[in-house]
N, C-alpha and C positions, 0 to 999 in steps of 0.2 A: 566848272564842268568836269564831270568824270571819262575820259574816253576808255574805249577799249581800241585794241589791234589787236587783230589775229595775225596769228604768221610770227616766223622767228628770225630773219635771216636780215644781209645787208639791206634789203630794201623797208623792211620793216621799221628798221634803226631809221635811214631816213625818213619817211615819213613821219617816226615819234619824235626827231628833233626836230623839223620844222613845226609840227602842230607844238609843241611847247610853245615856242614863239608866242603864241596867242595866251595874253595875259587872261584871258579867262577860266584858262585849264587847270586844273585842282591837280587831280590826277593820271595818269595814263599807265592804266595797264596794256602788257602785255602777255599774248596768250598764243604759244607758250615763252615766246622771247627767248631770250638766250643771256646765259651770263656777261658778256661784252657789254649788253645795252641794258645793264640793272641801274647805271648810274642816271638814264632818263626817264625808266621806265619800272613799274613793280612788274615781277617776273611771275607768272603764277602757270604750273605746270599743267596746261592742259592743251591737250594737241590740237592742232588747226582742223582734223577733221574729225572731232569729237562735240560736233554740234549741238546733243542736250547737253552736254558740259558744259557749252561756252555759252549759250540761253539761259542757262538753271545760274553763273555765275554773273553774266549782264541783268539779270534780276536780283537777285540775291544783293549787289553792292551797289543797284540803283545807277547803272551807269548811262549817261546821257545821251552821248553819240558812241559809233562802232564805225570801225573801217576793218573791210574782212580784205585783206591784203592779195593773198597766195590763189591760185586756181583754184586746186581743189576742194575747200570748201565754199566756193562759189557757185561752181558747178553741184556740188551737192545740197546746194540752197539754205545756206548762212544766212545770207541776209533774209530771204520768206520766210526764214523762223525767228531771227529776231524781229523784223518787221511783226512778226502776228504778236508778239509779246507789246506791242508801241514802243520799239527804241528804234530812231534811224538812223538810218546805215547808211556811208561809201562803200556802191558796189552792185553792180549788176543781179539781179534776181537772177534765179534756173534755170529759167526760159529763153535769156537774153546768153548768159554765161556758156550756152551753146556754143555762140562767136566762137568759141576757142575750146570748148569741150568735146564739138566732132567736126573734124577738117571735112568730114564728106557735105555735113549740112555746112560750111562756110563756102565752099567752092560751090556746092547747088546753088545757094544765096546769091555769090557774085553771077554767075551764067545767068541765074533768074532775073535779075535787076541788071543787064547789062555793066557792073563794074570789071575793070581790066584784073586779069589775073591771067595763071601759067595756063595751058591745053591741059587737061588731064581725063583718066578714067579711074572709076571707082570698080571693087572688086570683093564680093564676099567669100569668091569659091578661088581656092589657092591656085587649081590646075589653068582656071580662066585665064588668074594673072601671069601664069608661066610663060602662058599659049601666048596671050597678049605681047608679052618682054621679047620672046622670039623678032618681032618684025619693028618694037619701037623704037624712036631713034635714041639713041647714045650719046653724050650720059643723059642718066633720068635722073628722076626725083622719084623715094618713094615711101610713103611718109603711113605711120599708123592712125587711124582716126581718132581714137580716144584721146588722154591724157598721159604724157611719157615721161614725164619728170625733163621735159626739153630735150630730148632723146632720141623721140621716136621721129626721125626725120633722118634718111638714109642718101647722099650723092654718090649714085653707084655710076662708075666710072666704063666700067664692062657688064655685057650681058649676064656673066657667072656671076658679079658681084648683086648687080639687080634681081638676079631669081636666088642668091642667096639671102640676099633682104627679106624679099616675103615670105622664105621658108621660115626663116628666123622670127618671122609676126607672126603667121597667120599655123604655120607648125608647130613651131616650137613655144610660142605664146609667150617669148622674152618681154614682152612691154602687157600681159596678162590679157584681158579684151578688146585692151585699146586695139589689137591686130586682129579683130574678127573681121574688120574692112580695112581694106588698104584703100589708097589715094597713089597710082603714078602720075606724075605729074612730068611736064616740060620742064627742061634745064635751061634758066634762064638767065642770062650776063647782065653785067652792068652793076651798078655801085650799090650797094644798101643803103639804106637809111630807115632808122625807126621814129618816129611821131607817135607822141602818148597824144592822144588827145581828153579833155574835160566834155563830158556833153551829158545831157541831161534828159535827150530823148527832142528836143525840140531846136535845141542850140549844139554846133560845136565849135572850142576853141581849142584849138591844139596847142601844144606845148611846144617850148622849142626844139629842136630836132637833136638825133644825136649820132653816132657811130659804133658800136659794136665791134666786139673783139671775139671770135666763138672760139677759134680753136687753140690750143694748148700748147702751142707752139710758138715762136718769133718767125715771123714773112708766111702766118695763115698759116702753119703746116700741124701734123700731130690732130688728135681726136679731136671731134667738136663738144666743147664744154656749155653749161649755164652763163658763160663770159668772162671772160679773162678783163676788160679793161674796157672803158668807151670814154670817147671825148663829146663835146657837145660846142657849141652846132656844129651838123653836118654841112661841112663845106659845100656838099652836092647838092645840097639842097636849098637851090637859088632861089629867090621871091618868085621869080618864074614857074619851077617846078610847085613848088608853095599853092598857089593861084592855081596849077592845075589839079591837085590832087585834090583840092579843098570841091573843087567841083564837079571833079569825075570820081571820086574815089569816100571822101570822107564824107560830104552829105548825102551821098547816095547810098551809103551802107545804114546813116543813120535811118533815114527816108526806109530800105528796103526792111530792117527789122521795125519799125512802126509798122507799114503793110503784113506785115508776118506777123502781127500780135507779141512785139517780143520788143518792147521798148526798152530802149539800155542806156542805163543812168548808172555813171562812175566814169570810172580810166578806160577808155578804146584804145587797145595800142595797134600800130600799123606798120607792119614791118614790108618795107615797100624794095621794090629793085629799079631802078632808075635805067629800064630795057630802051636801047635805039628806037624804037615804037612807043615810047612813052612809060611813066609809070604804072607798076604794076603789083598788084598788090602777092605777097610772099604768105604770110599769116597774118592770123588777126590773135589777140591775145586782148582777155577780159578784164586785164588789172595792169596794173603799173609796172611795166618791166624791171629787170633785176642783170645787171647793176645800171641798168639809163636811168632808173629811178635818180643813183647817187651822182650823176652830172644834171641832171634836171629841176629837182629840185633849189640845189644851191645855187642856182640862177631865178627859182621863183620870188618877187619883189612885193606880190601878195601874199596874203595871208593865207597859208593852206586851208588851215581849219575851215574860215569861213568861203572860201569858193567850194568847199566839201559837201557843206550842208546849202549851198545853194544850188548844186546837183541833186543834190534829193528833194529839194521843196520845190525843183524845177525854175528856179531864180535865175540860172544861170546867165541869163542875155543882158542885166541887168546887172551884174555884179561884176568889177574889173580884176580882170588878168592879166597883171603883166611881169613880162619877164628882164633880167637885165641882159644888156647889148655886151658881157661878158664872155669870157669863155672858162670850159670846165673840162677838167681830166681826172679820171680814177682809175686807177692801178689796183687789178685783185694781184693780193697776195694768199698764193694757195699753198697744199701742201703736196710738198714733191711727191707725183705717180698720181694725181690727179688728173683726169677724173674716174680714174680705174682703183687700183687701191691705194692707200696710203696710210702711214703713222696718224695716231692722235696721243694727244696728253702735254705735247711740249710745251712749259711754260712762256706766254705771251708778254713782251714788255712794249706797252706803248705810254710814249711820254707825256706827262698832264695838259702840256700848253700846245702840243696838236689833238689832243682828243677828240676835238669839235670839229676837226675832219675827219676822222677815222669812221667807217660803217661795220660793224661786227655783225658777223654772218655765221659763223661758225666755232663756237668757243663753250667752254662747262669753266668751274670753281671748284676746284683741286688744292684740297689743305690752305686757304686761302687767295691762292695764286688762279689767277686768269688763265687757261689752259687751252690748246689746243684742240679742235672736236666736231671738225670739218672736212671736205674737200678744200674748198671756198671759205678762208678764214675770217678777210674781213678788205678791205675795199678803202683805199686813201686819197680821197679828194682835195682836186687845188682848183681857187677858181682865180681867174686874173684877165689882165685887159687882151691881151694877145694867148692865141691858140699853143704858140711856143712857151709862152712863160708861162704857162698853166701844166703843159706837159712835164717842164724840167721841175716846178714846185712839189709837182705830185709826186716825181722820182725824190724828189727831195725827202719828201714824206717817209716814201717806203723806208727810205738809208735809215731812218731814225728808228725805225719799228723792228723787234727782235724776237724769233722764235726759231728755235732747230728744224730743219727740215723745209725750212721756206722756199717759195718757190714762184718766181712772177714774169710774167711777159717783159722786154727789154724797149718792145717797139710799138708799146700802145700811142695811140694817136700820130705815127709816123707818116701814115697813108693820108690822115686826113693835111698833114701839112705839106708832103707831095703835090695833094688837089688846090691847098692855098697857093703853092707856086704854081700852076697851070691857070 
């Protein structure tokens, strides 16, 4: 079989080495990948949101199946073009890929289907939302509706910071359209946790759970990033909480975009807060997160490929998922003054006999040499029996991996081994 991937980053790389696994696969491009992942994957340059590109090239090389990875050509409807070509795809049609392309229709969605999520109001007139900030309570949430490169999501601490927010979306148009509506939203406590889930429109299985690392900093502090690190499973998320979400929250999202005409087959992700009042859902996101993809995966005991395509033939109920009773931790290694600016070019030395951990995200081919060419260079997973020795392996990792200008969190999965002693 021929695969294509779209997308080039760490999560990319994972997905193309577990689908190897499946001794059936001939090929796997990737579109446009990145040099780091050339040694699993052909690299063929064309960008993720160059649609008749990436149609005109899944025809042309006769490629079997398709996994469109990344949002933005989701949202811009990858797969209903490759789909009208007959090639099928992992991955939410345009209509579904909403989920995550406008925060205003995901939060009308949850109110409309009674699922729990924050208090919030939507806004297309800037003065409205000023007037509105005047009286809200503090801190807020206040989030741009489009697509933000994981950005567009504001915790303004004081009133000046929240109505400098929405100057900065809806004036100054920093995140482009995505800020023609804003979303304020409630400030809401309690633990994260993300949940990919498999569903197929009829079925969902969720993945095992994990923890995230946003901001740029050691003990949370500094910008919020794409992710600095995440451990897997979330501690917080007990077979208890599990059992309720699955009830209140993940078959009822699936159920409410069936109702909606807007049935969604691929990866649901759920990024949920574990509020004194129960779970509550934060965002929804169309594809497989980045970097929970690289602890998620390397605990799936199935075969990716084929649960992929039993998402799309709608098999899913029938076909097994399971995952191992494992634990997993990845350490992004980024490049210092990330995610604001930063150097590129420095030559990358990673050693042959952890390879098959390592997830590159950001890297070019400079005179031969693996190169630097990121925020978010690449991502080093360990997986093991205990949550500790999964943390120190991964640290282990990094020490082995060499590039000027590096730069990594010290206390990923810290918090979540806190929660294992509690």
């Amino acid at each position: 079989m021929k695969i294509l991937v779209v997308g080039g980053g760490g999560r990319e790389h994972a997905i193309i080495k577990k689908i190897k696994e499946n001794p059936a696969v001939s090929e796997i491009f990737a579109l446009p990948g990145n040099a780091g992942m050339a040694a699993d994957a052909t690299c063929v340059d064309i960008g993720a949101k160059d649609i008749p590109a990436i149609v005109d090239f899944a025809v042309a090389n006769a490629v079997d199946y398709a996994v469109v990875a990344p949002d933005d050509p989701l949202v811009l409807g990858c797969v209903d073009a490759l789909e009208e070509k007959g090639i099928a795809c992992f991955g939410p049609r345009a209509n579904a890929a909403i989920i995550e392309g406008s925060k205003v229709f995901s939060k009308n969605l949850m109110q409309k289907y009674g699922i729990p999520t924050a208090a919030y109001a939507v806004f297309t007139d800037m003065q409205d939302a000023l007037a509105y900030l005047d009286t809200a309570p503090i801190p807020t949430v206040i989030k741009a509706d489009g697509l933000a490169l994981g950005k567009g999501v504001i915790i303004a601490q004081t009133r000046d910071e929240a109505k400098e927010a929405v100057r900065s979306m809806m004036q100054d148009k920093v995140f482009g359209k995505s800020g023609d509506s804003v979303v304020v939203e409630e400030f809401l406590t309690g633990p994260e946790v993300s949940v990919l889930a498999f569903t197929d429109g009829n079925t969902v299985v969720p993945m095992v759970s994990s923890m995230d690392h946003k901001r740029a900093g050691d003990n949370d502090t500094g910008l919020n990033t794409g992710g600095m690190g995440t451990v897997a499973p979330n501690p917080y998320y007990t077979p208890a909480v599990a059992a309720q979400c699955m009830q209140e929250i993940f078959l009822p999202t699936m159920q409410a975009m069936n109702a909606e005409g807007r049935t969604f087959k691929g990866c649901l992700y759920f990024g949920l807060m574990l509020t004194p009042d129960g779970p509550k859902v934060i965002e929804y996101n169309c594809r497989f997160g980045d970097p929970e993809t690289q602890v998620v995966l390397p605990l799936l005991e199935s075969d990716l490929l084929t649960v992929m395509q039993a998402v799309s033939a709608g098999r899913l109920a029938e076909t097994p998922v399971r995952f191992s009773d494992k634990h997993a931790c990845c350490v992004i290694m980024a490049s210092a003054g990330y995610p604001t600016a930063y150097e590129k070019g420095y030559p990358i030395t990673i050693p042959a006999d952890i390879a098959d951990n390592v997830y590159v995200a950001g890297a070019a081919q400079k005179d031969g040499q693996l190169v630097t060419a990121g925020g978010r260079v690449l991502g080093a997973t360990a997986v093991a029996d205990t949550l500790a020795d999964a943390v120190r392996d991964a640290y282990g990792l990094v020490e082995q991996i060499a590039f000027d200008n590096a730069y990594y969190r010290r206390d990923i999965g810290a918090r979540a081994l806190w929660a294992e002693e509690d």
